[in-house]
C-alpha positions in Angstrom: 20.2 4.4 28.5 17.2 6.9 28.1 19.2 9.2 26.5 20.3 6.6 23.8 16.5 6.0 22.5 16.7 9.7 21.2 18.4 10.5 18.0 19.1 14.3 17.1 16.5 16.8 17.0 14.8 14.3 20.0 13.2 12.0 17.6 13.0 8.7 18.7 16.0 6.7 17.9 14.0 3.6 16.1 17.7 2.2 15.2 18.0 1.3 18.5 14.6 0.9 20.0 13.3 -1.5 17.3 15.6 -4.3 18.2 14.9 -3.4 21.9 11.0 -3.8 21.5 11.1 -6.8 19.3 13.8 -8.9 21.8 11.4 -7.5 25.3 8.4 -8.6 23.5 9.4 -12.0 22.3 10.8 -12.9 26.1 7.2 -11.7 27.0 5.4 -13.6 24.9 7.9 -17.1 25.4 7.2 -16.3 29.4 3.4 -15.6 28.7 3.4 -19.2 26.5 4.9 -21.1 29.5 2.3 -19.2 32.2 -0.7 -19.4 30.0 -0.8 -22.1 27.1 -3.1 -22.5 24.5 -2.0 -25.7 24.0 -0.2 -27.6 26.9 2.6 -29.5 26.1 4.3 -27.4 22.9 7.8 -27.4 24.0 9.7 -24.2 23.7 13.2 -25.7 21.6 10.1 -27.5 19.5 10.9 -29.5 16.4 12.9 -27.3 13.9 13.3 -24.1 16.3 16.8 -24.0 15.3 15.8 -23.7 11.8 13.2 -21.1 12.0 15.2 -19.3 14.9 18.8 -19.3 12.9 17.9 -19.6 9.3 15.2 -18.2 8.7 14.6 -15.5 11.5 18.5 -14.5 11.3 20.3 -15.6 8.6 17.4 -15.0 5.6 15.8 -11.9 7.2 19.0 -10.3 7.0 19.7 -11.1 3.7 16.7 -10.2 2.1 16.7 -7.2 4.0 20.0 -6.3 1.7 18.2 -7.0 -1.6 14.7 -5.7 -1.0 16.7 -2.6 0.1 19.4 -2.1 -2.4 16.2 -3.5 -4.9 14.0 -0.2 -3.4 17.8 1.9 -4.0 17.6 1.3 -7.1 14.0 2.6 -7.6 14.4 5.4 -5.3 17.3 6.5 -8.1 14.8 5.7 -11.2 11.8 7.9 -9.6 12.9 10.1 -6.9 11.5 10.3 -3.5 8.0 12.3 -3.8 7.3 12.5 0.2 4.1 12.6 -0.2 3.3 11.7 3.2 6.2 12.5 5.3 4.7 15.9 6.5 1.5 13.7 8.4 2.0 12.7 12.0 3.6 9.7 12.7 0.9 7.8 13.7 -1.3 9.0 11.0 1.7 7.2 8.4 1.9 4.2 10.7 -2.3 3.9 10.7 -2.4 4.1 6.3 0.5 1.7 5.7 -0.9 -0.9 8.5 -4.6 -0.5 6.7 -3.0 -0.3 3.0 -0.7 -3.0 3.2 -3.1 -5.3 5.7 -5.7 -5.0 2.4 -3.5 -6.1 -0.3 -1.9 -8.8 2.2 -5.4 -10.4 2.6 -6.4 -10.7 -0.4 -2.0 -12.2 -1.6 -3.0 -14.4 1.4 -6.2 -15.5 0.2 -4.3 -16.3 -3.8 -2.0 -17.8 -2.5 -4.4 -20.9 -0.7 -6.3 -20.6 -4.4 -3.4 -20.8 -6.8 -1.6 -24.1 -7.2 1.9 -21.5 -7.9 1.2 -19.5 -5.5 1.0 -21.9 -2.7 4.3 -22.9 -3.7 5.6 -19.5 -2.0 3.4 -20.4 1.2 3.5 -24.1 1.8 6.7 -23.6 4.1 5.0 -21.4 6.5 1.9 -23.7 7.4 4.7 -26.8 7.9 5.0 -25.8 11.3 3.3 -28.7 13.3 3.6 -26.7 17.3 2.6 -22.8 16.2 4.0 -20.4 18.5 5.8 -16.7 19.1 8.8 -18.3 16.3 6.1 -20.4 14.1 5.4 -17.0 11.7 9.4 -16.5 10.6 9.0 -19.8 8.5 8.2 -18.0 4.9 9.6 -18.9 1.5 12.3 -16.2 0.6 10.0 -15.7 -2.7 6.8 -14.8 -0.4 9.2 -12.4 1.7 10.8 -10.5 -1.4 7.3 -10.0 -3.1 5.6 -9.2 0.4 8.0 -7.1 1.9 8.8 -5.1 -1.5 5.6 -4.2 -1.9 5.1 -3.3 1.6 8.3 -1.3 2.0 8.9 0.5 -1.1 6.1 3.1 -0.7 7.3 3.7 2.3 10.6 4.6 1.9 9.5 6.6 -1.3 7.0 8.4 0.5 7.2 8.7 4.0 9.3 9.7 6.9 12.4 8.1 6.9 11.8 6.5 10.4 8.7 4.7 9.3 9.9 2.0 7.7 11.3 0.8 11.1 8.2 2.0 12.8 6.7 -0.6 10.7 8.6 -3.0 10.5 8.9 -3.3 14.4 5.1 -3.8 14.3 5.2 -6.6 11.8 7.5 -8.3 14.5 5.9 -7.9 17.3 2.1 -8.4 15.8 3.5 -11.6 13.5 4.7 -13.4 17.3 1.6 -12.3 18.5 -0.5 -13.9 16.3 1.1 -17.3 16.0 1.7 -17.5 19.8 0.9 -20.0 21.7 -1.2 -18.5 24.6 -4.6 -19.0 25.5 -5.8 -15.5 25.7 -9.5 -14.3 24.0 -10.0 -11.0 22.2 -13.8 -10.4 23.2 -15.4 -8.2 20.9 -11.9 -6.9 19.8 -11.3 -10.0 17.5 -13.8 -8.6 15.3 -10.9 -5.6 14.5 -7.8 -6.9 16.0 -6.3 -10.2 14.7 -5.4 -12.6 17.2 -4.6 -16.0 18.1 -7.8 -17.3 18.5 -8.2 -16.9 14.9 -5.0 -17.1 13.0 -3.9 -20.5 14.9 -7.2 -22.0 12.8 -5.6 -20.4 9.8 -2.9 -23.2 10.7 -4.8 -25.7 11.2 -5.0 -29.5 9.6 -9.0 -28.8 9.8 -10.5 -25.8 7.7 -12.9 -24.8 5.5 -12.9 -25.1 2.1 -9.8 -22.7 0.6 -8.8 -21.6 4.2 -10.0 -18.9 6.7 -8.9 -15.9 8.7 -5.9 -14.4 5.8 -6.1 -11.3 7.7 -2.9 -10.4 9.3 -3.0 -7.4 11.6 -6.5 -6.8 11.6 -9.7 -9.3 11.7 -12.3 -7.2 9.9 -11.1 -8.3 6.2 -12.1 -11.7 6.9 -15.3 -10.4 8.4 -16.0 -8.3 5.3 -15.1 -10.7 2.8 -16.7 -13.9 4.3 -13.7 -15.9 5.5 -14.2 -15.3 8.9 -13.8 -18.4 11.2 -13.7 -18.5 14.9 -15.6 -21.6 16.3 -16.0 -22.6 20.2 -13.1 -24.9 20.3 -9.3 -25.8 19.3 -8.1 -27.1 16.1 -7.2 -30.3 16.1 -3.5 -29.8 15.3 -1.6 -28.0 13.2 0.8 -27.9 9.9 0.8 -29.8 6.6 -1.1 -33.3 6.4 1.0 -34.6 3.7 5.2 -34.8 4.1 7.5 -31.7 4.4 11.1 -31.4 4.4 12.8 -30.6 7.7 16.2 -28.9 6.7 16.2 -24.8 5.3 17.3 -25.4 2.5 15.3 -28.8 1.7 12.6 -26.8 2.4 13.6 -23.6 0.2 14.1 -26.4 -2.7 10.8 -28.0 -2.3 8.8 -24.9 -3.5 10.9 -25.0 -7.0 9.9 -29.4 -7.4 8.3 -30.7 -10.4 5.1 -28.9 -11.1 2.2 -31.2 -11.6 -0.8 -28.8 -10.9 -2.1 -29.7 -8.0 -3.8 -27.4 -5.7 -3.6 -26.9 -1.9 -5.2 -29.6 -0.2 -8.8 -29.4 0.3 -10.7 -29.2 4.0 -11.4 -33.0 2.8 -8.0 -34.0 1.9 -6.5 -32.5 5.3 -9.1 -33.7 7.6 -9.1 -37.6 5.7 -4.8 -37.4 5.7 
């Protein structure tokens, strides 16, 4: 089994270990929510679990994995594959993207809870009532194919071929983490290192003014920029206040219903619903 981790040349086989790290860690994290909950009583098979586990974390990942690839092809073709970065150390790649791609995240994040269009893309993902290791695969297809695109594309065009898995085996593992339901505190560390403490208040019915805590992967953005929030208690529940289709593709519809400006609800509107 060892042997199979290790491509040629003994570079790590990421083909193989980033499934293996991303199925471990999610039976961690579903054992570690049933030892220590955040929130007692969120059942594991929770309201639409089938839908986030099959559709969305199966059968649309995979999907959009074959266009934002064959999409990134097709550049590759156009420009050319510069490399510019391929010669660093791994870690030294892995480090720039996570910081580079966490920046222009927050601040997509942040539009998206400003922009009446863009919170079309990102409704779906905050209609998750029980948050939890699954909760952060609900995204509209249109948030994943802008996201992911620009996420991926520079790295594929300029790094070493193995760091697109490197990376995208964090986003897994760090996007469960997150949204997980387990009563754990950061200390000091929350002030770099997202966790959630913070990001389950990012899905909360209660919040202040546009939102809070858009940072992803680390806390510091929110710090920086003022949307920090990390108060001495639980929220008082999560997901959308007003209704939500349950179904995929219901939900996939709803984004593309008639427009008629209105903007994400306000910390007023939630916290009155």
């Amino acid at each position: 089994m060892v042997d199979l981790l290790y491509a040629d040349g003994g570079k790590l086989n990421w083909a193989l270990l980033s499934p293996l790290i991303i199925t471990l860690w999610a039976w961690a994290v579903i054992a570690l929510e049933h030892i220590f909950p955040y929130d007692k009583g969120q059942k594991l098979f929770r309201k639409g679990w089938f839908t986030d586990f099959f559709w969305y974390t199966i059968v649309q990942s995979y999907v959009l994995s074959l266009v934002i690839n064959a999409f990134i092809l097709w550049a590759d073709e156009q420009v050319g594959r510069p490399r510019w970065v391929s010669d660093w150390p791994l870690w030294q790649q892995a480090i720039l993207f996570l910081l580079v791609h966490d920046f222009y995240i927050y601040w997509f994040h942040r539009a998206q809870h400003k922009f009446p269009i863009l919170w079309r893309t990102h409704e779906a993902h905050h209609s998750v009532k029980d948050v939890d290791w699954l909760a952060g695969s609900r995204s509209h297809p249109i948030e994943i194919m802008i996201n992911q695109t620009i996420e991926f594309m520079p790295i594929i065009l300029l790094a070493s071929p193995e760091m697109a898995l490197i990376k995208g085996t964090i986003d897994a593992v760090w996007g469960m983490w997150i949204h997980c339901n387990i009563n754990v505190r950061s200390g000091p560390l929350q002030y770099v290192i997202n966790g959630p403490e913070m990001h389950r208040w990012h899905h909360s019915v209660e919040y202040v003014g546009d939102g809070m805590n858009y940072g992803t992967k680390f806390a510091f953005w929110d710090y920086l920029f003022g949307t920090a929030y990390r108060p001495d208690k639980k929220p008082p529940g999560y997901g959308l206040s007003e209704p939500f289709p349950d179904g995929y593709f219901q939900q996939i519809a709803y984004a593309f219903r008639r427009f008629d400006g209105s903007k994400p609800p306000s910390a007023e509107q939630r916290t009155t619903s």
